[in-house]
N, C-alpha and C positions, 0 to 999 in steps of 0.2 A: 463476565457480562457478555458471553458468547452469543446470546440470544439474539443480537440486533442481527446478525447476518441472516437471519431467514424472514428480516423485513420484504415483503413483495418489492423488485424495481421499479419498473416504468412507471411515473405519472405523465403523460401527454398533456403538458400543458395549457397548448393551443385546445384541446381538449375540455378543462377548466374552466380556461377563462369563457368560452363560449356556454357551455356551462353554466356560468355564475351569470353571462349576461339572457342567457332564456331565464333563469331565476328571477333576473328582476322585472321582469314583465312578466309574472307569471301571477300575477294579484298582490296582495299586503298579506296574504296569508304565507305565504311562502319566504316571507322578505322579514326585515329590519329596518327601519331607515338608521344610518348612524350617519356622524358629521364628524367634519376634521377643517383642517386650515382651508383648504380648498373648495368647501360648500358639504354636500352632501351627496351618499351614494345605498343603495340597496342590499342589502347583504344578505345573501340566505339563513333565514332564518334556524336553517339546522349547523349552521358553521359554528362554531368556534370561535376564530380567526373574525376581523373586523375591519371594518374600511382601509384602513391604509393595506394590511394583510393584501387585501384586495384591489386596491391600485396598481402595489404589485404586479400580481395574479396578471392587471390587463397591461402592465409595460413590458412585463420580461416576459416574454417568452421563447427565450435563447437557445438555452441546451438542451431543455426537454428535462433535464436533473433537477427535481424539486427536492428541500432540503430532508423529506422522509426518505430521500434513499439514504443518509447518513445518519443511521439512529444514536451514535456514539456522540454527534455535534449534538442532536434535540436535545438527549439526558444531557451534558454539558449545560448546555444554556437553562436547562431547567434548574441545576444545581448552583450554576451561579445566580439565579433570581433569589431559590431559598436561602442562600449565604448573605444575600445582602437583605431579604426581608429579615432574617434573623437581629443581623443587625444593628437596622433601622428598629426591629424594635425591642433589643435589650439598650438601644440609645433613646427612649422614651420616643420617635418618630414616628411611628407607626403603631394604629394601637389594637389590642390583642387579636380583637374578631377578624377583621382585616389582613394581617398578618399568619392565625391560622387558617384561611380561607387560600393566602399565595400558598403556604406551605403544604398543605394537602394536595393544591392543583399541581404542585412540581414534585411532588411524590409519587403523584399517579403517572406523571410524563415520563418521571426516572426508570420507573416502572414497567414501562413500554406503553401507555394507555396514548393514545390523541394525538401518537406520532402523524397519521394519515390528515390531519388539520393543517400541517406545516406544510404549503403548495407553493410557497413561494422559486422561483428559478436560484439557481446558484449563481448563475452569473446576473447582476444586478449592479444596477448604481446606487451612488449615497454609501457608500463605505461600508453596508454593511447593516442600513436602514431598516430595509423591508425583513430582514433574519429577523431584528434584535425586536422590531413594534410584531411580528409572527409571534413570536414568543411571549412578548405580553401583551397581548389581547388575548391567544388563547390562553393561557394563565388569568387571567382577569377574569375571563368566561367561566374556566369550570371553577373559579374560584365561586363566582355569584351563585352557581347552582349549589354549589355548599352553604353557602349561607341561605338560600330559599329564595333567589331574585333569578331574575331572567335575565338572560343574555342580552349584554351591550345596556342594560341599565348603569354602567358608569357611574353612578353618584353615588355608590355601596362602595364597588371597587375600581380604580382607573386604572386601567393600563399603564399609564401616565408617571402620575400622583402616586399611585401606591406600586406597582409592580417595577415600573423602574424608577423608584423611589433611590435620591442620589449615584446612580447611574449616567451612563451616556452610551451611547453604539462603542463609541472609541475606549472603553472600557471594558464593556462587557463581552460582546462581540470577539474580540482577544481572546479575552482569558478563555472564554468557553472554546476557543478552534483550540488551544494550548491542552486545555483538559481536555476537551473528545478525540485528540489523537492519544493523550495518554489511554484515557478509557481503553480505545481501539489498541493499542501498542502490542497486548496480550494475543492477540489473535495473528498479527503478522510474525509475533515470535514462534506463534507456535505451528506455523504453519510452513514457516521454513525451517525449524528446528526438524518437524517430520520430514520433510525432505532433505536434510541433513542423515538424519539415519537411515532414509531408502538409499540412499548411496553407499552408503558405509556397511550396512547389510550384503551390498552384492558387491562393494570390495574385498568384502572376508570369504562370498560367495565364491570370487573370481579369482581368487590371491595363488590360484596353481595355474592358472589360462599364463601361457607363455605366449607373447604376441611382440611384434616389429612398433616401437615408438618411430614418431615422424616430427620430424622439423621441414617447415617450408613446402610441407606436403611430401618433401621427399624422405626415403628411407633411412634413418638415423641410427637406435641401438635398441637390443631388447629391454622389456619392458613385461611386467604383468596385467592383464588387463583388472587384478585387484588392484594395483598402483594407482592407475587412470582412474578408478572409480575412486579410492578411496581419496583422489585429488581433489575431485569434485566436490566431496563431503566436507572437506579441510577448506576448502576458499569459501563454501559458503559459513560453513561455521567462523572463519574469522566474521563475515557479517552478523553476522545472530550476536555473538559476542561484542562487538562495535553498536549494535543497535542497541541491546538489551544495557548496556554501560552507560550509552550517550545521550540516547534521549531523552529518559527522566531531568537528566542533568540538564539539557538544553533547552526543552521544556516548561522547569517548572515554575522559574517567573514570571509573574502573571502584573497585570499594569490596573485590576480592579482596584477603584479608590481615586484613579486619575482623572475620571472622569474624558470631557473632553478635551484636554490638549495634553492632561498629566500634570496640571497646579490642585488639581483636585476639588475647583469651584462645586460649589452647591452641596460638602459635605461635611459631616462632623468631622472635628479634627483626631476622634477618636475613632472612627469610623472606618479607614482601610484596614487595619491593624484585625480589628475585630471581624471585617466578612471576610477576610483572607483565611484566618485559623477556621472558621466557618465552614468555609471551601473546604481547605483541607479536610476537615473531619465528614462533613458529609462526602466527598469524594471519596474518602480513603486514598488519596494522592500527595506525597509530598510536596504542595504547594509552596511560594513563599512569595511574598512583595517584590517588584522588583525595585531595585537600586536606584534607580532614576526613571520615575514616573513619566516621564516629558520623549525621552527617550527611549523606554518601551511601547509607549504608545506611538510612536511615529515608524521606527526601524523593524524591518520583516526580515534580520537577516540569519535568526535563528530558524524559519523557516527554509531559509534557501538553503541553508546547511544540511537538515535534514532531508528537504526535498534531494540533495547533491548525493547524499547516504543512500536514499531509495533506488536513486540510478546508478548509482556503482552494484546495484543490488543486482539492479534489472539486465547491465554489462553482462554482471557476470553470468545470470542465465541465459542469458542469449549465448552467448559463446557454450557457453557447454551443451547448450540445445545443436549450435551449430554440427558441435564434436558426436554427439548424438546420431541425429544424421548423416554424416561422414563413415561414422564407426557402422551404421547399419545400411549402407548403400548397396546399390544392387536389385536380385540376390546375388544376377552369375556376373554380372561388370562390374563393379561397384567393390567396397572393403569388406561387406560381408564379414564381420567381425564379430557381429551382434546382432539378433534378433528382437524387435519394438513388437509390446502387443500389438496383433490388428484391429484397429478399431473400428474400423466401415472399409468399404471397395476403396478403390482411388482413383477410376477413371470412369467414365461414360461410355469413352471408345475402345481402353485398350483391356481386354479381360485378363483376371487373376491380377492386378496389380492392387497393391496396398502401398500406401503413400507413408510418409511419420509426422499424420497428421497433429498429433498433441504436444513435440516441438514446434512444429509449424505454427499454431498458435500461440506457444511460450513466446514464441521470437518476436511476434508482431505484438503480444502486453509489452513485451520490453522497448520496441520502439515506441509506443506510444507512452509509458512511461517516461522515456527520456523527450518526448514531443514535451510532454507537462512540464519537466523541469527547466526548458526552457522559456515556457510560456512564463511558470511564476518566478524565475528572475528578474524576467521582464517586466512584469510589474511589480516586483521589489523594487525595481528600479525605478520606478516610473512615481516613488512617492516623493509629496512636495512638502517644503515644510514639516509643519508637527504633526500629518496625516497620511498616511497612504491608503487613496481612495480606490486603490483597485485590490484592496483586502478580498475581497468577493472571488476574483478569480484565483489569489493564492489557497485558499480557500477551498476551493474546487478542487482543486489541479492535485493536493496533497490529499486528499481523502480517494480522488479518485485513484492516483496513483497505490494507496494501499489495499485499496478495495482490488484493482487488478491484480498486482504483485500475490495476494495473499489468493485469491481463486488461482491464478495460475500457478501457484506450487503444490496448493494442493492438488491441482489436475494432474502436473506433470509425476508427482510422487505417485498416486494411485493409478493415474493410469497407462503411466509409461515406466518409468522405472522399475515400479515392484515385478513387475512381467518380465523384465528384459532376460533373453537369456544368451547364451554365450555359443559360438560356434567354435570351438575349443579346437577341432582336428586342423578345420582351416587355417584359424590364427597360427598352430605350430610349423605350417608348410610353408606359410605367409616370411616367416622367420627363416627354414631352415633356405629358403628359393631367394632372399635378399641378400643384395649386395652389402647391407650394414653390417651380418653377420661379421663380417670381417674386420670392423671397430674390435672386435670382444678376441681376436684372436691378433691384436696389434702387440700385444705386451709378449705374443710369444713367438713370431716371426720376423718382427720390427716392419718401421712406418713403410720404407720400402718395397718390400716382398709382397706387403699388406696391398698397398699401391698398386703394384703392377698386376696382383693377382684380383683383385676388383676393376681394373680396367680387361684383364683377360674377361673376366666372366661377364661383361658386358658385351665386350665385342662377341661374343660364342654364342652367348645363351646358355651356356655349362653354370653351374651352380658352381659358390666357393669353397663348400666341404670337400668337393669332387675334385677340385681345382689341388688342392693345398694335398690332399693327399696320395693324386695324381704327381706332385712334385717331391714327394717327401719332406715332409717341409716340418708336419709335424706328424709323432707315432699315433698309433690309436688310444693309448692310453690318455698320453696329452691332451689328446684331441678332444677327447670324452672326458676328460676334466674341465677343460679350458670352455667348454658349451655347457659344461650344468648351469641348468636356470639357475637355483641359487649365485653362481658364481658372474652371471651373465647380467643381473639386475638390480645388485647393489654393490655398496665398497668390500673390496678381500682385502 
């Protein structure tokens, strides 16, 4: 279901609402009237979406992020309305027409149809409110037009009454952020798995480049620059494999059935049993109840746990973005180790300069990344009772975080990595001109000799192959033994 990512971004919200309110002075032709607890309000007539939708629409307007930018949550929430009209109505509750009226309307959402209806902000109060009645109203809507009724006639099909027919937000709401990160799951695997093998590719590339390893920025022991890369490939693949392992797993209990507090009021007592396998089979996800209704529904700390996975993620790119840069500094001051495609100029002022623009950005999704993982701790934290009403911004914070993490590797894969190529002569000189050379030649003139003969070659500026065989210390045989790469960059 790769398809959601080439949903359009932006809705400007503040944009909408003003929007919706010339709408309703713009005559009865263009309008609706619909009513809710609060009286009544104008709806445009070409929406979907219905009064409260639209209450919404005129409280939040936060982030500017309406819930179309996450097409994986909309199919989500459309599959759990179908699991539960099913049901409702193989439990005689809902009756046929009805029922295939929800089921076609959330077929077509699954779909990708009537995502751009869903304008609600992400960030929002009520736990979760204005998502869960988004979703059924327009459900209820294109349901009417299946059956040959007009939009917002309600007494065919309610939002309500029929669409969250034994539901609550505190149920539903869940489960569906549960399934549209699993939905999405596929896409961040697969988009750091590729970047998994652009490294591993120009490890095998780079596995003859002989180059000076560094600790503490200072000069350490040889190393190949296939080593270094194919490190990179290795820490991220332990993530791929921790993700692709743990999250199903962490995931897949889901608290539909609980309604809202998880005693399951207002439902058949046969009822979660049956829209859960539901789930399951329309998702194609290995769903399952969870254990303590009351307690899923209140506790967000399987989120925070994943959220915690995404930022060890985002750690780790950043740091290797860092290494990135470091390794391609310069061209004449700098490690000059590696060459980054160019991707645009890099200054205004200074000419011929090229920057390593596409780590430069890796680094800042990753701190902002880890910005989110603090945010929805913090409102993990902040739940009271049998509710955590700041669902909305965990919510956010984790879809946004995939949404970045998954653009920024595949940026960094294609447009950094695959390019990169190797200053090979340099790296060799880099080595034979360092003082660490002489770690690789401790097992043959001892700590000592090693010692004194790396503090000569500091105090001078003389190199240590010159030094060592300036003193006799060792033949040239030895010498050219004791420096083959192979012998210099792993165990003898």
């Amino acid at each position: 279901m790769r398809g959601g990512r080439g949903v359009s971004d932006a809705i400007n919200m503040k944009a909408i609402a003003m929007t919706l309110s010339n709408n309703m002075h713009a005559g009865s032709a263009a309008t609706r009237r619909e009513s809710d607890l609060l009286g009544h309000l104008d709806v445009p007539a070409s929406a979907y979406y219905g009064i409260q939708t639209l209450r919404a629409v005129h409280n939040f307007t936060l982030s500017g992020v309406s819930l179309s930018h996450h097409p994986r949550l909309i199919m989500a929430l459309a599959m759990v309305k179908q699991a539960a009209a099913d049901a409702n109505h193989r439990l005689g509750n809902l009756e046929t027409r009805r029922f295939e009226a929800i089921e076609h309307a959330c077929q077509r959402i699954i779909h990708g149809e009537y995502h751009d209806q869903f304008v609600v902000d992400m960030i929002q109060g009520g736990a979760g409110t204005s998502t869960n009645m988004n979703a059924n109203e327009v459900i209820a809507n294109v349901g009417l037009e299946f059956l040959g009724r007009a939009r917002g006639d309600y007494q065919h099909l309610h939002p309500n009454n029929d669409v969250n027919m034994a539901q609550s937000t505190n149920d539903a709401y869940p489960t569906a952020i549960r399934l549209g990160l699993m939905l999405g799951h596929d896409d961040l695997l697969e988009s750091l798995s590729g970047l998994c093998r652009s490294f591993s590719r120009k490890g095998d590339a780079f596995a003859d480049v002989l180059k000076m390893g560094r600790t503490q920025l200072q000069d350490a022991v040889p190393m190949t620059l296939g080593q270094e890369f194919h490190a990179f490939a290795t820490t991220l693949g332990e993530d791929h494999d921790h993700l692709k392992r743990r999250v199903p797993m962490l995931l897949r209990a889901v608290n539909l059935g609980g309604t809202a507090i998880g005693t399951g009021i207002n439902t058949d007592a046969r009822y979660q049993k049956i829209a859960v396998e539901r789930l399951a089979a329309i998702s194609e996800h290995d769903v399952a109840p969870a254990h303590d209704l009351i307690e899923a529904t209140s506790d967000m700390g399987d989120f925070v746990m994943f959220s915690g996975m995404l930022k060890r993620l985002a750690v780790k790119l950043s740091k290797i973005c860092n290494d990135l840069r470091l390794l391609s500094s310069g061209p004449r001051t700098g490690f000059n180790e590696i060459n980054l495609p160019a991707r645009q100029p890099g200054s205004s002022i200074m000419p011929g300069k090229v920057n390593p623009v596409i780590p430069e950005a890796v680094n800042q999704v990753a701190f902002d990344v880890i910005g989110n993982d603090l945010s929805l701790s913090l409102a993990a934290e902040a739940g009271q009772l049998q509710l955590n009403v700041m669902e909305p911004l965990i919510v956010y914070k984790i879809f946004d975080s995939i949404r970045l993490l998954t653009r920024a590797m595949d940026m960094l894969g294609t447009l950094c990595v695959d390019g990169i190529t190797a200053n090979e002569a340099h790296c060799r000189e880099l080595v034979e001109r360092s003082i660490g050379l002489v770690t690789a030649l401790n097992p043959y003139i001892g700590y000592d000799n090693a010692t004194r003969i790396a503090q000569k070659a500091l105090t001078t500026g003389r190199g240590v192959l010159e030094l060592v065989r300036e003193e006799n210390l060792l033949d040239d045989n030895t010498l050219t033994e004791a420096l083959r790469p192979e012998n210099m960059v792993m165990p003898r």
